[in-house]
C-alpha positions as CSV (number, residue, x, y, z in Angstrom):
1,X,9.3,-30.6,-17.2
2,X,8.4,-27.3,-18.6
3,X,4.5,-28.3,-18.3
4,X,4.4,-29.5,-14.8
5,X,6.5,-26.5,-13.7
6,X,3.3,-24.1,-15.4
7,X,0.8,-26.2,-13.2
8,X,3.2,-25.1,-10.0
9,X,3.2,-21.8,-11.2
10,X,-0.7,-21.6,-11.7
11,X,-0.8,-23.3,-8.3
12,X,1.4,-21.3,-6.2
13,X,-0.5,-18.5,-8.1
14,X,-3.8,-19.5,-7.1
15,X,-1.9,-19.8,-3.2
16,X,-1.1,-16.2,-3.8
17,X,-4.3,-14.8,-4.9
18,X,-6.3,-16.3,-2.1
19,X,-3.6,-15.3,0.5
20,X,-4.6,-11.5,-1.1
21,X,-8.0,-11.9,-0.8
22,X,-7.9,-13.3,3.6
23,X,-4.4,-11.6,4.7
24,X,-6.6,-8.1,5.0
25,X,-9.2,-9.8,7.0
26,X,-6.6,-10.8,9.3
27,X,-4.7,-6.8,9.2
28,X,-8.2,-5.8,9.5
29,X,-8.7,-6.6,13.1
30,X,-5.8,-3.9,14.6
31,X,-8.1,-0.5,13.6
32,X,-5.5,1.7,13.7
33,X,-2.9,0.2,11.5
34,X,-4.6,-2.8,10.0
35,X,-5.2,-1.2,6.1
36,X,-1.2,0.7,6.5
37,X,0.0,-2.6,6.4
38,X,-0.9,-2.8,2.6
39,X,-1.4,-7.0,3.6
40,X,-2.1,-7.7,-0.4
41,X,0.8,-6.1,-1.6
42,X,3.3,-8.9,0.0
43,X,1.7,-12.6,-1.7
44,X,1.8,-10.1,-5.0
45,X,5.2,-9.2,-4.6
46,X,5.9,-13.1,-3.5
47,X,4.1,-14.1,-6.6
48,X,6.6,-12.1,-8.8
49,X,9.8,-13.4,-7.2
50,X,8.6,-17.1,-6.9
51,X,6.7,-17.5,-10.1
52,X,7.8,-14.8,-12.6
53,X,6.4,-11.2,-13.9
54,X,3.7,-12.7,-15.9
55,X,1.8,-14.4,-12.6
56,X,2.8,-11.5,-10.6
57,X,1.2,-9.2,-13.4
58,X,-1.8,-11.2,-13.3
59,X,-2.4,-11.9,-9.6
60,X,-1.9,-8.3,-8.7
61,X,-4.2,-6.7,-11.1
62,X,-6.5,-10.1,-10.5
63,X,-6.4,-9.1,-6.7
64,X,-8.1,-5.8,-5.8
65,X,-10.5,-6.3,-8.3
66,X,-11.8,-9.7,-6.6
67,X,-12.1,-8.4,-3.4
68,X,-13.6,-5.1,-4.2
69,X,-16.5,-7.3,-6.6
70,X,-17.0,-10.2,-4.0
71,X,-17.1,-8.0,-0.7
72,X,-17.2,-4.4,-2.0
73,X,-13.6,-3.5,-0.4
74,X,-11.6,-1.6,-1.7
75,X,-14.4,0.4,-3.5
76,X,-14.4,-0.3,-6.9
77,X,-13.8,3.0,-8.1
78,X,-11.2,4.9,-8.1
79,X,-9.5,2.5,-5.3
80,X,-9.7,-1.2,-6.1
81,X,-9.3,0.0,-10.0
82,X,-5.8,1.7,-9.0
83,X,-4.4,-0.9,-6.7
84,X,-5.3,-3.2,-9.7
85,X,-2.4,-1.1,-12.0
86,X,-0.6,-0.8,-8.8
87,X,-0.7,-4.4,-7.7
88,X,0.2,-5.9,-11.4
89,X,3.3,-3.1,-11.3
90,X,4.8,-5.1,-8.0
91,X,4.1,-8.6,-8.8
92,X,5.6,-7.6,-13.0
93,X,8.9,-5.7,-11.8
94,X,9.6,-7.5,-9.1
95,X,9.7,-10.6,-11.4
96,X,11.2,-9.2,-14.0
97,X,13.9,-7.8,-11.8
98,X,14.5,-11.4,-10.0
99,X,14.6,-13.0,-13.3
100,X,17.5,-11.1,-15.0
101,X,19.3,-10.1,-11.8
102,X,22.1,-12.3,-10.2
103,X,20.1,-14.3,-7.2
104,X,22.8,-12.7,-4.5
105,X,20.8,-11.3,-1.3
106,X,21.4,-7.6,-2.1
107,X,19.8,-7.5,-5.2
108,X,16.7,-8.8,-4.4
109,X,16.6,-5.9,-2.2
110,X,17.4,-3.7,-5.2
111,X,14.5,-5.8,-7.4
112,X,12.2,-5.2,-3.9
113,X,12.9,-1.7,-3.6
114,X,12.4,-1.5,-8.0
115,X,9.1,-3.2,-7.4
116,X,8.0,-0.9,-4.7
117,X,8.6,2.5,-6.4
118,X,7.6,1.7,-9.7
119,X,4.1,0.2,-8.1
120,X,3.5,3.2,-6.4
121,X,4.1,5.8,-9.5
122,X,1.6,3.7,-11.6
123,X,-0.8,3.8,-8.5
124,X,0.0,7.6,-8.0
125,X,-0.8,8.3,-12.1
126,X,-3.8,5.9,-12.2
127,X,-5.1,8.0,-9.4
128,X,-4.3,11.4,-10.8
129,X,-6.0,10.1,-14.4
130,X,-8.9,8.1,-12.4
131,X,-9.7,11.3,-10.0
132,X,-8.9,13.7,-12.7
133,X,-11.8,11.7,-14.9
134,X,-13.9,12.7,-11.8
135,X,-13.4,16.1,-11.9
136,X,-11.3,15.5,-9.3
137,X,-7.9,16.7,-8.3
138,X,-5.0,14.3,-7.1
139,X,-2.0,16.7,-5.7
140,X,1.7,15.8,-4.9
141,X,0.3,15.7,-1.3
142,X,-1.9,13.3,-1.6
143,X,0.3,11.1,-3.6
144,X,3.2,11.5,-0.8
145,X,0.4,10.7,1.8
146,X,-0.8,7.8,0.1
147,X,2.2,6.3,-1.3
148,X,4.0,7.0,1.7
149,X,3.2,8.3,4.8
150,X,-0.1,6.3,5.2
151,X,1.6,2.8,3.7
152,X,4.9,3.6,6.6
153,X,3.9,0.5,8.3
154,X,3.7,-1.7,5.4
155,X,6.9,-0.4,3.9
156,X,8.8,-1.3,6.8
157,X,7.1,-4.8,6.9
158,X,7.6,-5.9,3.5
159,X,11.4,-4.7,3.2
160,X,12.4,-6.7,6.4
161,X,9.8,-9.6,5.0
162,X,10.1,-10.3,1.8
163,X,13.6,-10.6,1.1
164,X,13.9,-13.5,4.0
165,X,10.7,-15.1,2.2
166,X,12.0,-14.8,-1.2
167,X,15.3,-16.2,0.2
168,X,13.5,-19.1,1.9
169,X,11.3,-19.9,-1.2
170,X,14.6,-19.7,-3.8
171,X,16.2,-22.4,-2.1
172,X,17.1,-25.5,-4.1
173,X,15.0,-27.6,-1.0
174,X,12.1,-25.6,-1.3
175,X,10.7,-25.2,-4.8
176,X,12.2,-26.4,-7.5
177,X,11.0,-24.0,-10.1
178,X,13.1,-23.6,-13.0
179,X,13.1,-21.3,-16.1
């Protein structure tokens, strides 16, 4: 039982990885809020809660650098480099939250929200290390206007997503991955 649920896990996985690399295609194609919508941060943050922090680790760090090597966006460097930290932070806490918190609907909010901030300090001090190593400077401000202001739009989609998803995917029905 344990084996077949690791080849779910490395499939669903794999599902989650390739729905990082299209979903920005798809985002892509509305201009003015396409890359706000942050589309590979939700099948990361699905991949933690449905598979556990060690495939969420992996398929968000895994992520960013794929599509920045195989179609040059993000740019490797600083960008697709920082999601990469960023990206492992989500799909790691988020799982790791899920895991050892009750499965009751508000604290998968709490374990979304945990996922969310704690992603987007690693992204803010990979950047300030990553720009810094370019003689670069990374302020508060541009940490607020990356983290936050610019990502609004995806913030607002993956808090009212997610949670329904995750919901959907922990039912008995639905998958029946077990620890």
């Amino acid at each position: 039982m344990k084996n077949k649920n690791q080849i779910l896990r490395l499939i669903l996985s794999a599902l989650f990885l390739a729905m990082a690399y299209v979903l920005p295609f798809l985002t892509g194609q509305i201009p003015e809020i396409g890359a706000m919508l942050c589309p590979m941060h939700i099948p990361v943050l699905l991949c933690g809660f449905v598979c556990g922090w060690p495939w969420g680790l992996a398929v968000g760090f895994i992520a960013p650098l794929f599509r920045s090597l195989t179609l040059g966006m993000p740019t490797l460097f600083p960008k697709a480099l920082c999601m990469a930290f960023e990206l492992a932070a989500y799909g790691a806490v988020a799982g790791l939250m899920h895991r050892y918190l009750p499965k009751k609907k508000p604290l998968i909010y709490c374990s979304l929200l945990a996922a969310m901030i704690a992603g987007r300090l690693v992204w803010g001090a990979a950047m300030f290390v990553f720009v810094g190593a370019q003689g670069g400077n990374f302020t508060f401000s541009a940490f607020l206007a990356g983290a936050i202001t610019n990502a609004l739009p995806g913030i607002i989609v993956q808090i009212i997503l997610i949670p329904i998803l995750v919901m959907i995917l922990d039912s008995p029905k639905i998958l029946k991955l077990r620890d």
